[in-house]
Every structure is written in C-alpha cells, then in structure tokens.
C-alpha positions in Angstrom: -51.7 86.2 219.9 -50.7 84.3 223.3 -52.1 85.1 226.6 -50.1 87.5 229.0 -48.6 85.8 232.4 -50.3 89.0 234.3 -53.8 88.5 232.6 -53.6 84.2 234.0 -52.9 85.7 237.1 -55.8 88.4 237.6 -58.2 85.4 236.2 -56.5 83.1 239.3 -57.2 85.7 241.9 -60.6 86.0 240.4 -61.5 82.3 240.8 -60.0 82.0 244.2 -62.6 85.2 245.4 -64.9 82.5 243.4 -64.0 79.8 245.5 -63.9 81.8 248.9 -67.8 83.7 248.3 -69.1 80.0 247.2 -67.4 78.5 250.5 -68.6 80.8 252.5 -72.0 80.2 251.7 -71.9 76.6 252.1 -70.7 76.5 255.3 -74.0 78.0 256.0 -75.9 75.1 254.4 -72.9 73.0 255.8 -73.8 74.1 259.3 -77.4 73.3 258.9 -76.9 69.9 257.6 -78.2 70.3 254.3 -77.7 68.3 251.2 -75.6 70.4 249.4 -72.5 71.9 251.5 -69.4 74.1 251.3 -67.7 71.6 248.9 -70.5 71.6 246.8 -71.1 75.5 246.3 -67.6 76.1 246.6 -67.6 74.3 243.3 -70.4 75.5 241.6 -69.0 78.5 242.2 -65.6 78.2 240.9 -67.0 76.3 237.9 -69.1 79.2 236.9 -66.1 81.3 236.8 -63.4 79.5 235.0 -66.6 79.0 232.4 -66.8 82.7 232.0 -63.2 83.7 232.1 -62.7 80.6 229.5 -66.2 82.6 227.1 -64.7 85.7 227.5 -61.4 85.1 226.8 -60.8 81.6 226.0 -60.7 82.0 222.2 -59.1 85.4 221.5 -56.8 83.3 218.7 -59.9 83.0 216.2 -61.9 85.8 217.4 -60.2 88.0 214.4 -60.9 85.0 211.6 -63.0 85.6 209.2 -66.6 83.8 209.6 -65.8 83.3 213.4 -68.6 84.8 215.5 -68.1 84.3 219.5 -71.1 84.9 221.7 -70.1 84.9 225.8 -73.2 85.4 226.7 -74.3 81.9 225.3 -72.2 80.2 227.9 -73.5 82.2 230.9 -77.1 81.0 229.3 -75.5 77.3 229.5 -74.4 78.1 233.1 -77.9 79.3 234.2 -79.5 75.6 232.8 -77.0 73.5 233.6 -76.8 74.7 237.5 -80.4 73.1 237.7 -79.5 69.7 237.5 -77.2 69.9 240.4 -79.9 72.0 241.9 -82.7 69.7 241.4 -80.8 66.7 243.2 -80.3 69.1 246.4 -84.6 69.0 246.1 -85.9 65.6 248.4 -88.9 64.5 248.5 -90.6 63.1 252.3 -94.0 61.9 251.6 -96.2 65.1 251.0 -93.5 67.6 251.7 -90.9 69.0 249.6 -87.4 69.9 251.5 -84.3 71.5 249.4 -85.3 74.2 248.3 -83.5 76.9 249.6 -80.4 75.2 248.8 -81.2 74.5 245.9 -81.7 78.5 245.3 -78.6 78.8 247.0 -76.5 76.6 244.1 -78.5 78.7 241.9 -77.3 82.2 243.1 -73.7 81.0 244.0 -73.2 80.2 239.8 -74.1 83.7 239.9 -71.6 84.7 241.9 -69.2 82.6 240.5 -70.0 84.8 237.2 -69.9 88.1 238.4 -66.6 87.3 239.5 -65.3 85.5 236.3 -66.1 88.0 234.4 -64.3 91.1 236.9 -66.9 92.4 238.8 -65.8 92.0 242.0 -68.3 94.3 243.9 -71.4 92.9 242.3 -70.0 89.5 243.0 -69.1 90.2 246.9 -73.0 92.2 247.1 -74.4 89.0 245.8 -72.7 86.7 247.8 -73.6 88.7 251.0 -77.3 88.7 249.8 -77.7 85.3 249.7 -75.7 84.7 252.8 -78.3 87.6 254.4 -81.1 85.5 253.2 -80.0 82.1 254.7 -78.6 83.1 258.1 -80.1 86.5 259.7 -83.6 86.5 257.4 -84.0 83.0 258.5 -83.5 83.9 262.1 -85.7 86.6 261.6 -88.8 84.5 260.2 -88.7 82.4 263.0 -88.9 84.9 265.6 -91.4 86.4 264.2 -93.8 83.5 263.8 -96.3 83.1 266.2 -94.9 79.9 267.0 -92.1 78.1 266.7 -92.6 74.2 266.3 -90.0 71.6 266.7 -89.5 68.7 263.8 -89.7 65.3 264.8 -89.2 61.8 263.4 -91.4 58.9 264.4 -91.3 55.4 263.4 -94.3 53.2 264.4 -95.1 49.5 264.0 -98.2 47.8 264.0 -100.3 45.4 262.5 -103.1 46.8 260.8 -103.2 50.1 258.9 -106.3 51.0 260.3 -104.7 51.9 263.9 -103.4 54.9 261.7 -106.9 56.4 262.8 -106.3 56.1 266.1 -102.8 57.7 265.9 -103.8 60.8 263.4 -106.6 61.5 266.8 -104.0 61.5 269.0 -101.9 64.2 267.2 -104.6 66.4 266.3 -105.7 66.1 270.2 -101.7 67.1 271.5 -102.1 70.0 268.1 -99.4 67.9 266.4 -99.1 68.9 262.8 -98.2 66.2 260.6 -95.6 66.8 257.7 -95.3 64.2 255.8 -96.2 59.9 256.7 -94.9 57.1 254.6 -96.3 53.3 255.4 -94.8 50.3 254.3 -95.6 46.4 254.2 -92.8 44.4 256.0 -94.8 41.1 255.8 -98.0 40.2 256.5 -99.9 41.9 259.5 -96.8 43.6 259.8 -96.6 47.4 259.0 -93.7 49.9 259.5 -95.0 53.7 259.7 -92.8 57.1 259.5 -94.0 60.3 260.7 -92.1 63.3 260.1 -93.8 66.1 263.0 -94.3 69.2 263.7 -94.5 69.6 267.7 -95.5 72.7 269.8 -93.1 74.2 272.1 -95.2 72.6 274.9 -95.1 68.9 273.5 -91.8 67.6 274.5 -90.5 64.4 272.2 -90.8 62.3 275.4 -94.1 63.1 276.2 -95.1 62.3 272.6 -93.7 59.0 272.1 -95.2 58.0 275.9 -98.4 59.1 274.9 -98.2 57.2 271.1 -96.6 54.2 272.9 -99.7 53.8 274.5 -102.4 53.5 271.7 -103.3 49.7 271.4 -101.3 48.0 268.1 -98.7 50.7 268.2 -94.7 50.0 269.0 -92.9 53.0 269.3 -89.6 51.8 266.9 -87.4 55.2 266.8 -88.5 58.7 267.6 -86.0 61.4 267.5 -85.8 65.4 266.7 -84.6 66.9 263.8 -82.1 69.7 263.8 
C-alpha cells in the first residue's frame, strides 16, 4: 500500500511548524550569543520530526507481515539519547565554571517540540515551544531583576612573572568585592606567565576603574580586559 499525495503533504506542513518553533527559539540563544543558535535548533528540531513521522508511518508496507513487530515509541527513546550528544557540546567548560547549560536544555526541549509536531500534535507542540521560549527570554529577565544585585561579567588577561603575584591580585578583588568566576594560568616561557580572569563586577566597579586599579599592582601587565555581553 503506497502513501497518499495529501498525507506527504500534512507531514511537510508539519515539519515546516517544526522548523519555524525550533527557529524561533534559537534566535533567542542566537541573540544572546550562545553556542548553539537558530540554525542549530532549527535543526534539531526538524530532525526530531521527520524521525517521528518516518516511526510512525515510515513502514506501513510490512506493518501487516507476519513476524513484523514495529515499536514508534523506540525511536522517540533514540531521539531523547541521541539529542545529548549535540547537547553536551553546547556545555563549555571556563576554569571552575560550567556555561551551556541552558542551551543545552534548550536543544533538549526543542527535539521535543520537534516530536510533538511530527507526530500531529500541534497544540502541545506550539505550548511547548512557548514554554521554553517563556523560560529563556521573560523568566530570565525576571531573575535578574529580582536579584539583589546585578553584577556585570568581565574578562581579564594578566601578565607577570611570577605566579605568586596572584596573591596580591585575588586581595585586590576581594577589597573592590570582585567575585571571581573562573582563572586559568599558563607558562609562556620562563618567568613568563599569562593569567585569565573571567569576573564578576558590581554595578559600582566600572571595567575601567578595575583594570586602572590591577594595572597598578607591582609584576602585573594589564594584556586585554573587556566585558562580556
């Protein structure tokens, strides 16, 4: 038994909703500069419905032969593990602190998204995709403002000679109430160390102020400082 035109056609407009719910969600990560983007949950998305429609109805010639037993649900299962590889590289790693992963919970839910709408259900497909937008965009905005305070991310990169001037730099942030995020060191060559600092600042530090106040601590060169967006 062959496939009807009309049925191909209700499984396109289902993976183009697919496509649209997964690229509206990434734009959000897209906007915030995050490793994964629209392309990428736009994709995930889509994937995870063409994978269902193809379970559900990818096989109707042998479903009716004898010792043929098809499970959907098995690739919906496959869908589930396989999204955390993709996930897991959207996870980095900066010194002690771990960044990604709220997009990588994000790749996560889009595959759902991209299921319920594989498999026709269009409204629990659209309520999910407006959940997780809900929980990236407005929740966010509403975490920070209701924080006691908001701190500003910086970037420093210091160079010195001797790893023990890190002392006199950890003083000077705890003294300006810098909170430190994560710190990576590395040996350029002997009595030669490079430093980066990834910072928290208060909203009365500014990033000027900062470096000024780092650039003069004896055995420290202020290399690059910048603020993260």
């Amino acid at each position: 038994m062959g496939i009807a035109p009309g049925d191909e056609l209700v499984w396109s407009v289902r993976l183009v909703l697919a496509a649209v719910a997964g690229a509206i969600i990434g734009f959000e990560r897209e906007l915030h500069a995050h490793p994964a983007g629209m392309r990428t949950h736009l994709l995930v998305s889509v994937g995870a419905a063409a994978f269902t429609i193809l379970s559900m109805h990818g096989f109707a010639d042998v479903a009716g032969e004898p010792d043929v037993t098809l499970d959907p649900s098995r690739v919906a299962a496959q869908i589930v593990s396989g999204i955390g590889f993709i996930g897991g590289g959207a996870i980095l790693k900066y010194g002690v602190s771990i960044r990604g992963l709220t997009t990588a919970g994000s790749l996560w839910a889009t595959a759902a998204v991209g299921f319920a709408f594989g498999s026709g259900m269009l409204i629990v497909g659209t309520a999910a995709a407006s959940i997780i937008l809900f929980s990236l965009w407005p929740l966010h905005a509403l975490l920070r403002r209701v924080r006691p305070e908001r701190k500003d991310e910086s970037r420093v990169r210091l160079g010195m000679t001797r790893l023990e001037t890190l002392g006199a730099v950890y003083d000077c942030l705890v003294a300006e109430h810098v909170a430190i995020a994560s710190i990576g060191s590395q040996r350029l060559g002997k009595g030669r160390y490079e430093v980066d600092l990834r910072l928290q600042l208060p909203q009365r530090i500014r990033q000027a102020d900062l470096e000024a106040r780092l650039a003069s601590l004896e055995d420290v060169e202020v290399l690059e400082s910048a603020e993260v967006y």
